[in-house]
C-alpha positions as a Markdown table, in Angstrom:
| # | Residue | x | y | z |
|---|---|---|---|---|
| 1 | Unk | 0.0 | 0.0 | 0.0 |
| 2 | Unk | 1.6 | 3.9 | -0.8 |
| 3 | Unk | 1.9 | 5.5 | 2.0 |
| 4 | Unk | 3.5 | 9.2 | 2.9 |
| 5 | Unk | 4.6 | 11.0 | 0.2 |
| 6 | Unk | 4.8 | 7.8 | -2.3 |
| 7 | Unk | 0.6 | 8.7 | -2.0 |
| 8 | Unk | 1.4 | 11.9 | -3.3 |
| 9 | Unk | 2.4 | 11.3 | -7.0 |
| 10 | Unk | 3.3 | 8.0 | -8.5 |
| 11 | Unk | 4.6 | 8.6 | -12.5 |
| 12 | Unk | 4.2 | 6.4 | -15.0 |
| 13 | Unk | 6.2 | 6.9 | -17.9 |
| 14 | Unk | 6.8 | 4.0 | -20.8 |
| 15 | Unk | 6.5 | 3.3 | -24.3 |
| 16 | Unk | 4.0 | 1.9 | -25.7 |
| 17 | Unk | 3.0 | -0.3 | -29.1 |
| 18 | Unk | 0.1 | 1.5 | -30.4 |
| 19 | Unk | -2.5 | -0.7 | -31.7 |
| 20 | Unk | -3.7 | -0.8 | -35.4 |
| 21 | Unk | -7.7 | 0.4 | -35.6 |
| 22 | Unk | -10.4 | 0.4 | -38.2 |
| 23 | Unk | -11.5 | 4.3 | -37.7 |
| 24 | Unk | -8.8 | 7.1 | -37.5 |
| 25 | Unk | -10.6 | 9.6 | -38.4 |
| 26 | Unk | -11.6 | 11.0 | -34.3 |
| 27 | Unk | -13.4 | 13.8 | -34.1 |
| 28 | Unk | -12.4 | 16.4 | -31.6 |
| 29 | Unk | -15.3 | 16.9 | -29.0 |
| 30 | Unk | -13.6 | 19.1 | -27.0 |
| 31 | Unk | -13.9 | 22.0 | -29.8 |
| 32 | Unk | -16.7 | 20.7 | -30.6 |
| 33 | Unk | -18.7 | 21.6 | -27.3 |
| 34 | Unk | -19.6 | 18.0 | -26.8 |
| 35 | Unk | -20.2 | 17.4 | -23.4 |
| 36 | Unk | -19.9 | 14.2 | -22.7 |
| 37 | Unk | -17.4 | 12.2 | -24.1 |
| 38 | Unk | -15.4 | 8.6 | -24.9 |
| 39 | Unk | -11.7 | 9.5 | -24.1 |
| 40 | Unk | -8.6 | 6.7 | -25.2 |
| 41 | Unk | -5.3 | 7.3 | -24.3 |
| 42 | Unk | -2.0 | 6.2 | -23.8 |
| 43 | Unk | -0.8 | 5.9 | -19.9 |
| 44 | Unk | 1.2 | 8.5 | -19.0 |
| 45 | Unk | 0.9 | 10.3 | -15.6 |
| 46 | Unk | -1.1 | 8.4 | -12.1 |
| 47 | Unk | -0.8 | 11.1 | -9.5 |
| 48 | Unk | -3.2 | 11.7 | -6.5 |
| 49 | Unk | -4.9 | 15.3 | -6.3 |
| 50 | Unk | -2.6 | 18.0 | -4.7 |
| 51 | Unk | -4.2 | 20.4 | -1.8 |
| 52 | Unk | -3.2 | 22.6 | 1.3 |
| 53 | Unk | -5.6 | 20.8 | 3.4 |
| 54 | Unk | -4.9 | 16.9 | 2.7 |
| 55 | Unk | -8.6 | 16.6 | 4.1 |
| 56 | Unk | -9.9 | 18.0 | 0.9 |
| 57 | Unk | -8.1 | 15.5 | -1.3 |
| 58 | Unk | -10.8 | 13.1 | -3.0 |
| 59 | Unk | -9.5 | 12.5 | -6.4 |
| 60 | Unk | -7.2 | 10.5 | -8.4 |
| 61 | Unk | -5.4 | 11.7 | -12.0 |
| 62 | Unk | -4.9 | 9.7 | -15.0 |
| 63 | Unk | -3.2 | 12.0 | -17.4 |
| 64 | Unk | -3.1 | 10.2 | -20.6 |
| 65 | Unk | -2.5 | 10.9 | -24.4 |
| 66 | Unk | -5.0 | 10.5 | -26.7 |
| 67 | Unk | -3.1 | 10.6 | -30.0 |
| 68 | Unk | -3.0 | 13.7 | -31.8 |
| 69 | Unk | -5.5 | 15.2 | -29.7 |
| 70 | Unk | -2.8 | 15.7 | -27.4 |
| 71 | Unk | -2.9 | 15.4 | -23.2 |
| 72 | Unk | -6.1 | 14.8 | -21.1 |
| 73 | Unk | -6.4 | 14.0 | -17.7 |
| 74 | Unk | -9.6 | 11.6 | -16.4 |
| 75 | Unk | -10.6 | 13.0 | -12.6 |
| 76 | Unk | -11.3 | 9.6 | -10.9 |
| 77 | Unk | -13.0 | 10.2 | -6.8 |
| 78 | Unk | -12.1 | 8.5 | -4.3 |
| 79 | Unk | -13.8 | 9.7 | -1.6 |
| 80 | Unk | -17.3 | 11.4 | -1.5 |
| 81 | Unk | -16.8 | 14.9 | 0.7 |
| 82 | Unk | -20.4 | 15.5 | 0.5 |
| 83 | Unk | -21.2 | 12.0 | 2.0 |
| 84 | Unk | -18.5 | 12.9 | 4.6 |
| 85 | Unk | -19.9 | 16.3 | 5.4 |
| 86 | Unk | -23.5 | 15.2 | 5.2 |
| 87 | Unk | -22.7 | 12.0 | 7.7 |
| 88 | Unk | -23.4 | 9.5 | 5.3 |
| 89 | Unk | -20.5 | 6.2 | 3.9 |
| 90 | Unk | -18.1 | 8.4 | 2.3 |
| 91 | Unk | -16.8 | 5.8 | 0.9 |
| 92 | Unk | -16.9 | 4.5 | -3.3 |
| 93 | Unk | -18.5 | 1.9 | -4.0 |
| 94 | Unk | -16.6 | 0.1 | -7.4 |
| 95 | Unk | -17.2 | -2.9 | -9.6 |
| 96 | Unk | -14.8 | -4.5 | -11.8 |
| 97 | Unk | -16.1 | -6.0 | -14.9 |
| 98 | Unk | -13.5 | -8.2 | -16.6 |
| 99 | Unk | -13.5 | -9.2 | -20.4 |
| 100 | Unk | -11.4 | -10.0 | -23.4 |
| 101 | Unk | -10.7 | -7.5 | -26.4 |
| 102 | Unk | -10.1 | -8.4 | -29.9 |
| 103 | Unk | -9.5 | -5.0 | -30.8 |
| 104 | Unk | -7.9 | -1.5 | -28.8 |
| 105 | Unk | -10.3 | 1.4 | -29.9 |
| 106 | Unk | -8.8 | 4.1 | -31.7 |
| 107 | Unk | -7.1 | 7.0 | -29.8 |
| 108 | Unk | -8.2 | 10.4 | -29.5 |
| 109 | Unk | -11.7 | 11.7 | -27.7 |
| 110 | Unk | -14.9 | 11.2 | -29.3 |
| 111 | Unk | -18.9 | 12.6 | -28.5 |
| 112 | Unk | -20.7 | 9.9 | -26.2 |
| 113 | Unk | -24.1 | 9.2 | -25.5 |
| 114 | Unk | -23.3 | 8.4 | -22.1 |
| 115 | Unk | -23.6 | 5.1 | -20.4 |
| 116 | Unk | -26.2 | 3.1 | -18.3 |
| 117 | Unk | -24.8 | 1.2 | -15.7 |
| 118 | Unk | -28.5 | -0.9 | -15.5 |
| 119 | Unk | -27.5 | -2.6 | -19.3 |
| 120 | Unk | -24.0 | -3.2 | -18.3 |
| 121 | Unk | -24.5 | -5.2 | -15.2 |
| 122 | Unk | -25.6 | -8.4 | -14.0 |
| 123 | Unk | -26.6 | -10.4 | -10.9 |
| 124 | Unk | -23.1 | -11.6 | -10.5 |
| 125 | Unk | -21.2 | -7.8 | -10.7 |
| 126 | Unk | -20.8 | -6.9 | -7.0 |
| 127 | Unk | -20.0 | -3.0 | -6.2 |
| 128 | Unk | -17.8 | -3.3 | -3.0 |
| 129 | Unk | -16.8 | -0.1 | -1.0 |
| 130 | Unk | -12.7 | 0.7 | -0.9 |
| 131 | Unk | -11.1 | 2.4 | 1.6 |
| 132 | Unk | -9.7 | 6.2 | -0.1 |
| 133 | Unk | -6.0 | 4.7 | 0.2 |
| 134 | Unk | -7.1 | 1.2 | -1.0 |
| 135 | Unk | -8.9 | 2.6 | -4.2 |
| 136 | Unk | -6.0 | 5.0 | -5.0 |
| 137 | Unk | -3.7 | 1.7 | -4.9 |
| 138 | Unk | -6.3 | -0.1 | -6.8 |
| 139 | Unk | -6.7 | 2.2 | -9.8 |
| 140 | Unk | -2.9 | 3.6 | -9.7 |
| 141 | Unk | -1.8 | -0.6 | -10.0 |
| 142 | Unk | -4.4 | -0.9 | -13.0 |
| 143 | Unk | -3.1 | 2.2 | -14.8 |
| 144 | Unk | 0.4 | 1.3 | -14.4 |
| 145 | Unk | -0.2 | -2.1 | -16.3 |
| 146 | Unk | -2.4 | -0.8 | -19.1 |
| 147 | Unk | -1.3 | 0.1 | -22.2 |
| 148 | Unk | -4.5 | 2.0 | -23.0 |
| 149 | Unk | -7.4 | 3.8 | -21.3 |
| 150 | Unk | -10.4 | 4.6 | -22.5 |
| 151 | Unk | -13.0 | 6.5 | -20.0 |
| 152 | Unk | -16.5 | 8.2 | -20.4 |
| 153 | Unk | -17.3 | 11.6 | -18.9 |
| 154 | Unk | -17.6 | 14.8 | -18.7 |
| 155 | Unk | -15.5 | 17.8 | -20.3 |
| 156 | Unk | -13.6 | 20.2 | -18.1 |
| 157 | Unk | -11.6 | 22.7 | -19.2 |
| 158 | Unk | -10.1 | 24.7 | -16.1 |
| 159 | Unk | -6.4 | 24.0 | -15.8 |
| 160 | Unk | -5.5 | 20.7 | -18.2 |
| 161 | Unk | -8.3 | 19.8 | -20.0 |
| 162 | Unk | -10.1 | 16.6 | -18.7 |
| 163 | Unk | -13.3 | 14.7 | -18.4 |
| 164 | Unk | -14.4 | 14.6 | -14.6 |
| 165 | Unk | -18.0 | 12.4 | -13.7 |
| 166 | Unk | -16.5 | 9.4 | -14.4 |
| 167 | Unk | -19.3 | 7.4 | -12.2 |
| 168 | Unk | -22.6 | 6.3 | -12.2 |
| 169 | Unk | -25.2 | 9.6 | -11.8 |
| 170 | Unk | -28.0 | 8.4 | -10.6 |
| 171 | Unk | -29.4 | 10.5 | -7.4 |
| 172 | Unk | -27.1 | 9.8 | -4.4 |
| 173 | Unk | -28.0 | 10.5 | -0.5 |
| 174 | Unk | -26.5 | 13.9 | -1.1 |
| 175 | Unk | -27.1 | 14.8 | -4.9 |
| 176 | Unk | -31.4 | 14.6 | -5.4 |
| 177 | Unk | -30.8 | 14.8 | -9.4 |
| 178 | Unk | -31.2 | 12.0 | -11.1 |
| 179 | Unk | -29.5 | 11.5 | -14.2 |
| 180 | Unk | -30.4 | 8.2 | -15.8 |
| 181 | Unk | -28.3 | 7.4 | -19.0 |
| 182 | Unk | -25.3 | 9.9 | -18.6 |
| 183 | Unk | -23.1 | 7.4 | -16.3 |
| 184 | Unk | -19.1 | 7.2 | -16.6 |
| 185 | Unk | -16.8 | 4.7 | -16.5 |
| 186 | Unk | -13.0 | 3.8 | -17.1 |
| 187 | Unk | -11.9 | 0.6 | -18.6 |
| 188 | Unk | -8.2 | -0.5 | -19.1 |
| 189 | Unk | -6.4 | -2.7 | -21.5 |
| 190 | Unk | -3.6 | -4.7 | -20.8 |
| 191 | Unk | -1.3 | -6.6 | -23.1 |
| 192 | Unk | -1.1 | -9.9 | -20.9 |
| 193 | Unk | -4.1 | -12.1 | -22.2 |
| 194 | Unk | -5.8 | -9.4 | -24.4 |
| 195 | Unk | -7.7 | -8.8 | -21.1 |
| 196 | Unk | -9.3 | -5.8 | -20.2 |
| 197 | Unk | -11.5 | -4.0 | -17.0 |
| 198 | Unk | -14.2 | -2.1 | -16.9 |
| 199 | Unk | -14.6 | -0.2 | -13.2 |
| 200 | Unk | -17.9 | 1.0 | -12.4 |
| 201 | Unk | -18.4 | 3.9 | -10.1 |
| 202 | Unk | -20.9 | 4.7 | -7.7 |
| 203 | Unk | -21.9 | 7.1 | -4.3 |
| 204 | Unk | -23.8 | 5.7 | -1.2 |
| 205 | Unk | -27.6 | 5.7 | -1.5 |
| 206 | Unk | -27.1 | 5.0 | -6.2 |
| 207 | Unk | -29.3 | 2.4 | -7.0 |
């Protein structure tokens, strides 16, 4: 487990085959206004957020490369303030959905229709709550082994551009609105096996 400063910033810097794809031609969302987005990238950067107040820290960063469309970084929680602040599990609740690929998507970051945790789970896919230092462990270990990311998400453009609400966003015990269809996710690909994982994110009190 990283602990003191190794918690602070963990780089990840390698080179990587990129994989042959059917469709090139990525259109850039982010000029485009779209709002939410498919994002694929190379690994490049896992660091957990910097603040003043270490008790304000509740995110992880994947900064990754998504071909010619340059940097992006994906703004993973780890922690729910709100839930904290509110008196409810603070804690995220995550699934890991494994599967094969045949085929890495292209890179670059593409419009989305969003995703709906509902049609992408079954009896047998167990959300289980991590600990904020045992899900920054968990996700920085799976971005070190991938050799590409692809996430769903939101666009933010203060400071490096991003996507952010990568989760599910259904209405939480602290969040009433209920957004049914526009859920995120990150899923990485690793060499070994042609395996990949999807990780599913979600608040207490999302259905």
């Amino acid at each position: 487990m990283l602990s003191g400063s190794d918690r602070r910033q963990t780089s990840t810097r390698k080179k990587h085959r990129i994989y042959p794809a059917k469709h090139r031609a990525a259109a850039n969302a982010r000029r485009a206004g779209a709002q939410l987005v498919r994002l694929v990238g190379i690994p490049i950067v896992f660091e957990i957020e910097r603040a003043v107040d270490h008790k304000r820290i509740d995110h992880v960063w994947l900064d990754v490369k998504a071909g010619d469309e340059g940097l992006f970084r994906i703004s993973l929680n780890t922690l729910s303030l709100k839930s904290l602040q509110s008196g409810f599990d603070p804690r995220i609740r995550v699934a890991i959905v494994p599967s094969q690929w045949t085929e890495i998507p292209a890179l670059g970051i593409f419009p989305s229709q969003g995703l709906n945790y509902d049609h992408m789970t079954t009896a047998d896919v167990d959300f289980c709550e991590y600990e904020q230092a045992e899900l920054e462990e968990l996700i920085g270990s799976k971005f070190r082994a991938a050799s590409v990311v692809e996430a769903w998400g939101e666009v933010y453009l203060h400071g490096q551009p991003g996507i952010h609400q990568v989760h599910s966003r259904r209405a939480s015990a602290v969040i009433r609105t209920d957004h049914v269809g526009r859920d995120g996710a990150v899923r990485f690909y690793y060499e070994d096996g042609m395996k990949s994982e999807l990780l599913l994110f979600k608040f207490f009190g999302q259905p």
